[in-house]
C-alpha positions in Angstrom: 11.9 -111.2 175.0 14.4 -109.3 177.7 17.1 -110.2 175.5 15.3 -108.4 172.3 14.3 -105.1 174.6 18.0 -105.3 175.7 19.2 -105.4 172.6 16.9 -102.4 170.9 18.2 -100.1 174.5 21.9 -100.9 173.7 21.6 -100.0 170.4 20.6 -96.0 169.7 19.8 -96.4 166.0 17.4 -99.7 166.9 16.1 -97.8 169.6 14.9 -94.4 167.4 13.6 -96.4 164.9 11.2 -98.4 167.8 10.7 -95.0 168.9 9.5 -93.7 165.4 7.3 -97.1 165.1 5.7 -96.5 168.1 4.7 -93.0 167.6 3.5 -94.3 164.2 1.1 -97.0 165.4 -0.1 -94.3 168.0 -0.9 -91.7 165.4 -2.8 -94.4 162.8 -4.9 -95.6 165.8 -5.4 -92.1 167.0 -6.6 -91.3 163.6 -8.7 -94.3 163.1 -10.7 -93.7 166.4 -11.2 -90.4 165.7 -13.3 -91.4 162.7 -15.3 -93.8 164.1 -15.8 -92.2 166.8 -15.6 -88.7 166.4 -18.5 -88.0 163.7 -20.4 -90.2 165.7 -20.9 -88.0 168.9 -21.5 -84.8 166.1 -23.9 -86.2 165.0 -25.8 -87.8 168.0 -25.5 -83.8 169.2 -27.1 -82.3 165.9 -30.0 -84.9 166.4 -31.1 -83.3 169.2 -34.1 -81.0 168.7 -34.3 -77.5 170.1 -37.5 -77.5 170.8 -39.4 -81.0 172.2 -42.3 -82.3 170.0 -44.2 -81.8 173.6 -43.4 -78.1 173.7 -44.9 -77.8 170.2 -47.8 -79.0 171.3 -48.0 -77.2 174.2 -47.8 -73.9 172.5 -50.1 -75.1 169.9 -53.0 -75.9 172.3 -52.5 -72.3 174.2 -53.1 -70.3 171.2 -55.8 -72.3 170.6 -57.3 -72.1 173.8 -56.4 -68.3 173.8 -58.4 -67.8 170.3 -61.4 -69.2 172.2 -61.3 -67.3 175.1 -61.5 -64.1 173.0 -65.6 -65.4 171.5 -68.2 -63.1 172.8 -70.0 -65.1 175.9 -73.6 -65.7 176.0 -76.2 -67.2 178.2 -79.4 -69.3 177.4 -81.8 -70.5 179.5 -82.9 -74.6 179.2 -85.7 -75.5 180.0 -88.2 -78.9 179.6 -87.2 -82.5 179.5 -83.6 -82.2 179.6 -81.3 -83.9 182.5 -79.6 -80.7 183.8 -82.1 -77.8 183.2 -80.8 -74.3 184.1 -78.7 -71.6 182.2 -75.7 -72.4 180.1 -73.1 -70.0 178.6 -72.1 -70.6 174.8 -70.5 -68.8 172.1 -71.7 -67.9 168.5 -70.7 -71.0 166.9 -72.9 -73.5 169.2 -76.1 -74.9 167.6 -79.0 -76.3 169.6 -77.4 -79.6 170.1 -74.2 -78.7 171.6 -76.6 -76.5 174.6 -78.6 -79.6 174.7 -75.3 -81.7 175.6 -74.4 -79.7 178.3 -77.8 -79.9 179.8 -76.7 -83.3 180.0 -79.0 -84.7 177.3 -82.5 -85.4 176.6 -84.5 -87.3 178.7 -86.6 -90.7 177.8 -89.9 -88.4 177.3 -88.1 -85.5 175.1 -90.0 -85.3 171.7 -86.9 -84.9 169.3 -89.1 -84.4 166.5 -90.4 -80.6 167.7 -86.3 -79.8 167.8 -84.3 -78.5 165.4 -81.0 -79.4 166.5 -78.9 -78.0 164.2 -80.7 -74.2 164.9 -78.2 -71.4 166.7 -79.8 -69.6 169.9 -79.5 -66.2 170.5 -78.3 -64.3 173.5 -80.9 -64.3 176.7 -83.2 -66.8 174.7 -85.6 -69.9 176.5 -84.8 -72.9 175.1 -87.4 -75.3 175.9 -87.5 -79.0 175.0 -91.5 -80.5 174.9 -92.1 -84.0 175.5 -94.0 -86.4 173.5 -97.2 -85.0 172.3 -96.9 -81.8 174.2 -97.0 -78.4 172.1 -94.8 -75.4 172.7 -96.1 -73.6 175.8 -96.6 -70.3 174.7 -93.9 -67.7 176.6 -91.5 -69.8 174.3 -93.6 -68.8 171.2 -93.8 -65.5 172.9 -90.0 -65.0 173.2 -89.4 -66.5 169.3 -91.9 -64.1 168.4 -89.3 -60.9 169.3 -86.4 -62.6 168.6 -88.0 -62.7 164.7 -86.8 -60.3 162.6 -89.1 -58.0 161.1 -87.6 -58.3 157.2 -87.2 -62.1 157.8 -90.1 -64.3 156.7 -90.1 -67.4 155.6 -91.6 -68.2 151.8 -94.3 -71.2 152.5 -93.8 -71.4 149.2 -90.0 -72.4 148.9 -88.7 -73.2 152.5 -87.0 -76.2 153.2 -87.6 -78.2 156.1 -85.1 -76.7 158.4 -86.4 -73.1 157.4 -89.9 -74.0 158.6 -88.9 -75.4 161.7 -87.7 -71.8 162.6 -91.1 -70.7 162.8 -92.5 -70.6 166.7 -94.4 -73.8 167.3 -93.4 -75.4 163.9 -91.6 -78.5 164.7 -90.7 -81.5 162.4 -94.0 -83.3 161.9 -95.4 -80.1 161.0 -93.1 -78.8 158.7 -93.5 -81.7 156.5 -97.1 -81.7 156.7 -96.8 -78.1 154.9 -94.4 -79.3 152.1 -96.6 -82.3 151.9 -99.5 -80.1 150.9 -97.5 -78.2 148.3 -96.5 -81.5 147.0 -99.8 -82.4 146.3 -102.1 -79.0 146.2 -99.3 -76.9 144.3 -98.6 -73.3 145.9 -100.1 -71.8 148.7 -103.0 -69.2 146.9 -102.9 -67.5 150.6 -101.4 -68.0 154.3 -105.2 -69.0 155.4 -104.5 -72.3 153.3 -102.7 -73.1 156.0 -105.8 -73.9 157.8 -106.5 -77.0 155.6 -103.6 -79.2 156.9 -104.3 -81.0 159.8 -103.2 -79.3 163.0 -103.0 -75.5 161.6 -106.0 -74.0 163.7 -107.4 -70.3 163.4 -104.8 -69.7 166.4 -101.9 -71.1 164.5 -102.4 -69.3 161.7 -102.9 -66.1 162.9 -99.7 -66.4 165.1 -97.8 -67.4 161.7 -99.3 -64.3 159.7 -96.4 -62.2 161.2 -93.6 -64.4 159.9 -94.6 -65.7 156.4 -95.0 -64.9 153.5 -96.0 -66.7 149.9 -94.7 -65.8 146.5 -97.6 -67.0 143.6 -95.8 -67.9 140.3 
């Protein structure tokens, strides 16, 4: 091996031509790293996101959060067999049920049937939750009683079940006792014929005058 290295030194033209092969291989394996290599790192940099999935979200949740933040607050007053009576705020979307969640539920004697959860509550309104057998007391009557619009009656007629349970101290049971009657007796003739279904008294009916009304085909 010395005597071959010797050899290519002592001689200039063996030596330039090692020269030249050596700057060859250098250049073909400079050039075959760089293309393995190389692209490689390029494109490990371009994979990298500008923005993180987690900022996305982030930003996402905030202007969601700021959208909410801009609803008109109101305040409703709970009241009955609930676990956490007392007043709740709530926006205009929020039915009956979602102020009955944040009151931390109903309690074992609440009678579900006198509720109308899917109902919205007004601004300053009582919302009071009977329990079993128990009729609404009447300040609640009272207070639906103003909140009732004055061109807003309900058809005895042609209401559903949900649209008589709007009416003060028409829960459930008693909404389907009325369309039970005009199932079997036809249309109401008069608002008085309310007085022929079991558990419609003279003071019922009276209260009801205010926010019925009957159409006669």
């Amino acid at each position: 091996m010395k005597k071959i290295v010797q050899e290519i030194f002592d001689s200039p033209k063996r030596f330039i031509l090692f020269f030249i092969c050596s700057v060859s291989v250098s250049m073909i394996v400079g050039v075959v790293l760089y293309r393995q290599i190389g692209p490689t790192k390029i494109n490990e940099a371009s994979n990298v996101p500008l923005l993180t999935a987690t900022s996305s979200d982030s930003y996402q949740k905030t202007a969601t959060t700021g959208t909410t933040t801009n609803d008109p607050i109101m305040y409703v007053d709970v009241k009955g067999n609930v676990h956490r009576p007392g007043i709740y705020a709530f926006t205009d979307e929020e039915r009956v049920f979602d102020i009955i969640e944040k009151a931390g539920g109903l309690t074992a004697h609440a009678d579900e049937k006198q509720i109308n959860f899917a109902a919205k509550v007004s601004d300053q309104q009582v919302l009071y939750i009977p329990q079993v057998g128990e009729e609404m007391p009447q300040f609640v009557e009272e207070v639906k009683e103003k909140e009732q619009p004055e061109e807003k009656k309900v058809n005895l007629n042609t209401a559903s079940l949900a649209e008589l349970q709007e009416l003060p101290g028409i829960g459930a049971m008693k909404a389907q006792e009325i369309i039970n009657y005009r199932e079997t007796n036809g249309s109401f003739q008069t608002i008085e014929s309310l007085k022929e279904i079991s558990g419609f008294g003279e003071k019922t009916v009276e209260k009801l005058k205010n926010f019925v009304t009957i159409t006669i085909e």
